[in-house]
C-alpha positions in Angstrom: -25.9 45.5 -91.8 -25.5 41.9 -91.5 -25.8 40.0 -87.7 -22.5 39.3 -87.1 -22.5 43.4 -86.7 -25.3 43.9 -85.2 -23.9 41.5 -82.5 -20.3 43.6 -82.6 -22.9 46.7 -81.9 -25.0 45.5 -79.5 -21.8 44.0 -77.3 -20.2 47.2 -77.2 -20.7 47.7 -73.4 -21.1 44.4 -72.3 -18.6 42.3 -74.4 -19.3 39.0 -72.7 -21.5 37.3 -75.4 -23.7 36.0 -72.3 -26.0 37.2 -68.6 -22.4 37.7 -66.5 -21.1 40.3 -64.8 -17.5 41.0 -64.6 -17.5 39.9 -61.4 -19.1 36.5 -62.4 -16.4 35.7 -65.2 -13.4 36.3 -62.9 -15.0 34.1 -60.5 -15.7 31.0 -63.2 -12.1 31.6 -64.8 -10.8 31.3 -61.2 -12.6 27.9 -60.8 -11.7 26.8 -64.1 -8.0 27.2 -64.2 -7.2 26.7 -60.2 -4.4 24.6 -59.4 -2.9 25.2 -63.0 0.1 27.5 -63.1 0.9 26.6 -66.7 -2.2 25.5 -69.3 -3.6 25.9 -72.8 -6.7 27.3 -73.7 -9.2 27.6 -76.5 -12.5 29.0 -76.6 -15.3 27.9 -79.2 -17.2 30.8 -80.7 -14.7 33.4 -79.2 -15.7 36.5 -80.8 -13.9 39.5 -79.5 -12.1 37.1 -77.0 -12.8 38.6 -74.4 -12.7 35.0 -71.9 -9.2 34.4 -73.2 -7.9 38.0 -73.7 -8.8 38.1 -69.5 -7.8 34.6 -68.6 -4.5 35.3 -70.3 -3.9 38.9 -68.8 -4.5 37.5 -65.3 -2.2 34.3 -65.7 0.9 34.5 -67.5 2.1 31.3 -68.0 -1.2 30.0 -69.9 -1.8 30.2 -73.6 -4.9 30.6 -75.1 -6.5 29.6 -79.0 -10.1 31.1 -80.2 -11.7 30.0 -83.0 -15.2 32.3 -84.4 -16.0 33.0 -87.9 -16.7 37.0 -87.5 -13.4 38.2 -89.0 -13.8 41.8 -87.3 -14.3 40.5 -84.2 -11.2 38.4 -84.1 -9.5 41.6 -85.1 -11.1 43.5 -81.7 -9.6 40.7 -80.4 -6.0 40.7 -81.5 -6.2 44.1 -80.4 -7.5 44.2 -77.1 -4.5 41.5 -76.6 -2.0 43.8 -78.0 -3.3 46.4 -75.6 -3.0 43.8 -72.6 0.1 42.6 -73.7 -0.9 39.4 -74.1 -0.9 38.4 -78.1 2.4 36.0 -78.5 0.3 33.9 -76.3 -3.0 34.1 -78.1 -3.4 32.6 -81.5 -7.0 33.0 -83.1 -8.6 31.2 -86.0 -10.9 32.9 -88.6 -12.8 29.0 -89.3 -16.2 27.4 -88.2 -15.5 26.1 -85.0 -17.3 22.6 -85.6 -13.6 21.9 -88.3 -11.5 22.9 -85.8 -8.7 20.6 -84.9 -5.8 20.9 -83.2 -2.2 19.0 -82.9 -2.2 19.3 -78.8 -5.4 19.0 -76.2 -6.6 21.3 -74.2 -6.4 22.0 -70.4 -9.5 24.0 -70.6 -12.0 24.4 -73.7 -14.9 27.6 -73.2 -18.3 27.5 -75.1 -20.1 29.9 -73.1 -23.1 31.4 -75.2 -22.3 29.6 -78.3 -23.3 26.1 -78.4 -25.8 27.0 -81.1 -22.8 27.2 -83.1 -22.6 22.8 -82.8 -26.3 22.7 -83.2 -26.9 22.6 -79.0 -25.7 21.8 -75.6 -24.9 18.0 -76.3 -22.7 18.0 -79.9 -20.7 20.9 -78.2 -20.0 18.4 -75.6 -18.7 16.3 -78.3 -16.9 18.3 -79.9 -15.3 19.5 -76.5 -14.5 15.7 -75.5 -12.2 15.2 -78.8 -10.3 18.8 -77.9 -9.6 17.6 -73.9 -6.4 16.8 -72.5 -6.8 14.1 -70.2 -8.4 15.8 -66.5 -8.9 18.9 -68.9 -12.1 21.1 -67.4 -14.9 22.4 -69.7 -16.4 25.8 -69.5 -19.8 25.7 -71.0 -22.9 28.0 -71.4 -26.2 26.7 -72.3 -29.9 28.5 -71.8 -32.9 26.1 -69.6 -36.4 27.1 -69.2 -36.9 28.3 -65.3 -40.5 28.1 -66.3 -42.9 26.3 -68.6 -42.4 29.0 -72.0 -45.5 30.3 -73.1 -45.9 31.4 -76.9 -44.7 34.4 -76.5 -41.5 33.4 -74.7 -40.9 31.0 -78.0 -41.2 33.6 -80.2 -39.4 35.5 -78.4 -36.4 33.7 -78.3 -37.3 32.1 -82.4 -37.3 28.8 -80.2 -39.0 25.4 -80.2 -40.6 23.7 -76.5 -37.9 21.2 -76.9 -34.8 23.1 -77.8 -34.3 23.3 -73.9 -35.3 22.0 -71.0 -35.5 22.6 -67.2 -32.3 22.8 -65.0 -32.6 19.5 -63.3 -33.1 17.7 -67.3 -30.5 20.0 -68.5 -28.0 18.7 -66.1 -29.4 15.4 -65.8 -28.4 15.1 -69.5 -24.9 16.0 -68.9 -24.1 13.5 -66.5 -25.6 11.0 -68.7 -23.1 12.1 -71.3 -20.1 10.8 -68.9 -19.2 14.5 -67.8 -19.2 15.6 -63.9 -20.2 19.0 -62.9 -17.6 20.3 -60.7 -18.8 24.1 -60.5 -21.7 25.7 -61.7 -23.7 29.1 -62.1 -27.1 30.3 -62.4 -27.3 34.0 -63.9 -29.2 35.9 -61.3 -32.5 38.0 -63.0 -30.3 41.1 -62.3 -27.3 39.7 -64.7 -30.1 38.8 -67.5 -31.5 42.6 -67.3 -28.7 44.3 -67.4 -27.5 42.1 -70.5 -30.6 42.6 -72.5 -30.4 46.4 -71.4 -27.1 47.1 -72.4 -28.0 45.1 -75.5 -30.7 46.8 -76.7 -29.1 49.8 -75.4 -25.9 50.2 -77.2 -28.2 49.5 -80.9 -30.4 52.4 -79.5 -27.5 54.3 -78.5 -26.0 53.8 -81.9 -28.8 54.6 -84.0 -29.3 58.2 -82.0 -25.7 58.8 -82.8 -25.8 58.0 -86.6 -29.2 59.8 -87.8 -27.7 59.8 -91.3 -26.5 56.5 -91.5 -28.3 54.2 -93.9 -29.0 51.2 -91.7 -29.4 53.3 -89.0 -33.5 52.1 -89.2 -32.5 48.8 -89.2 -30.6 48.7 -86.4 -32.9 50.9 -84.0 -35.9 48.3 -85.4 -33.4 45.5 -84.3 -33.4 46.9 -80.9 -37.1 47.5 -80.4 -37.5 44.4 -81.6 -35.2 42.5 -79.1 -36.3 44.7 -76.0 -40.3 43.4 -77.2 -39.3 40.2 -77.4 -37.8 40.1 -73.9 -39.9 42.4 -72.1 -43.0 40.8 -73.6 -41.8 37.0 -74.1 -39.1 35.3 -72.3 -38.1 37.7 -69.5 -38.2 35.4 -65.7 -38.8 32.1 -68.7 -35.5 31.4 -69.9 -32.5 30.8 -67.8 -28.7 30.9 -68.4 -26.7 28.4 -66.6 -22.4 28.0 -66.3 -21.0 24.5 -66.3 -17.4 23.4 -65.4 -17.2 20.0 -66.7 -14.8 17.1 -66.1 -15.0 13.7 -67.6 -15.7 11.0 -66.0 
């Protein structure tokens, strides 16, 4: 089973790709799009779509693109669309997201979870800047350490000391890129547990429910490994913060 499945899997209950609640994404799509009756959006690593299949169903005269390169995903989410009512307005694109281009800007571009998809927080802020429309808002996900990682945090998380860094340098190096935060959000410890939970859940789940399967090993090893790596490594370490960005 490849990852890009094992991700579909491990989503099922919690399809926001990141530490929010439900409650937290209504909240930073509400910030995002206020003031905008009308607006296009597109979302960076969209997988099942489930920013845009929401923003869409809650505001009807906004449009929406997403752009992932899981092919069964973007089919979960041209049907949760259908289901919503929503697909003449949402077009999705089965392409890397770092060749996507576009004849019209954006009023609002999401990367929330998925700037490892640009190789980090600061090329997706490139790539974001060429996608803008003029006073356009970014939506943008990126992990910080809350602590100093140890080496069991890093290997937790596969990661290197300086693939992040602290809140204040993580922001610190936004402004210096010419953006403005005009909204923000630090997952609560609550938002990262029941993520990794439902996570490592739903493989577990899956594997109890398919005995006969033949990568049912692989994915119940997938989830012990995940739930070691948290529970042992990077749980209270590693932070998940929510940008809304403007340019200078």
């Amino acid at each position: 089973m490849d990852r890009q499945q094992i991700s579909r899997l491990a989503h099922a209950h919690h399809p926001i790709a990141a530490p929010l609640t439900d409650e937290s994404v209504a909240r930073l799509l509400d910030r995002a799009t206020a003031g905008t009756e009308r607006g296009l959006a597109l979302d960076l690593g969209c997988g099942e779509g489930a920013w845009l299949v929401r923003a869409l169903a809650a505001r009807p005269g906004w449009r929406a693109v997403g752009v992932d390169l899981d092919a069964a995903a973007l089919t979960l989410a041209r049907e949760a669309a259908t289901t919503l009512g929503v697909v003449r307005r949402l077009g999705l694109h089965h392409l890397d997201a770092r060749t996507f281009t576009a004849k019209e800007p954006f009023d609002l571009v999401l990367c929330v979870g998925a700037t490892h998809a640009f190789g980090g927080l600061l090329p997706t802020l490139a790539a974001a800047r060429e996608l803008l429309a003029p006073g356009g808002r970014l939506l943008v996900g990126e992990g910080f350490w809350q602590r100093e990682p140890s080496q069991a945090a890093l290997d937790g998380l596969g990661a290197a000391r300086d693939d992040y860094a602290d809140l204040a340098t993580t922001t610190d190096r936004v402004l210096a890129d010419g953006w403005t935060p005009v909204s923000g959000y630090v997952s609560s410890e609550q938002e990262w547990d029941d993520y990794e939970f439902s996570w490592t859940g739903a493989l577990a789940e899956w594997a109890l429910d398919h005995p006969d399967h033949p990568d049912t090993v692989a994915v119940r090893a997938a989830a012990d490994r995940h739930r070691a790596e948290w529970l042992h490594g990077y749980r209270g370490t590693f932070g998940f913060v929510t940008y809304l960005l403007r340019r200078d």
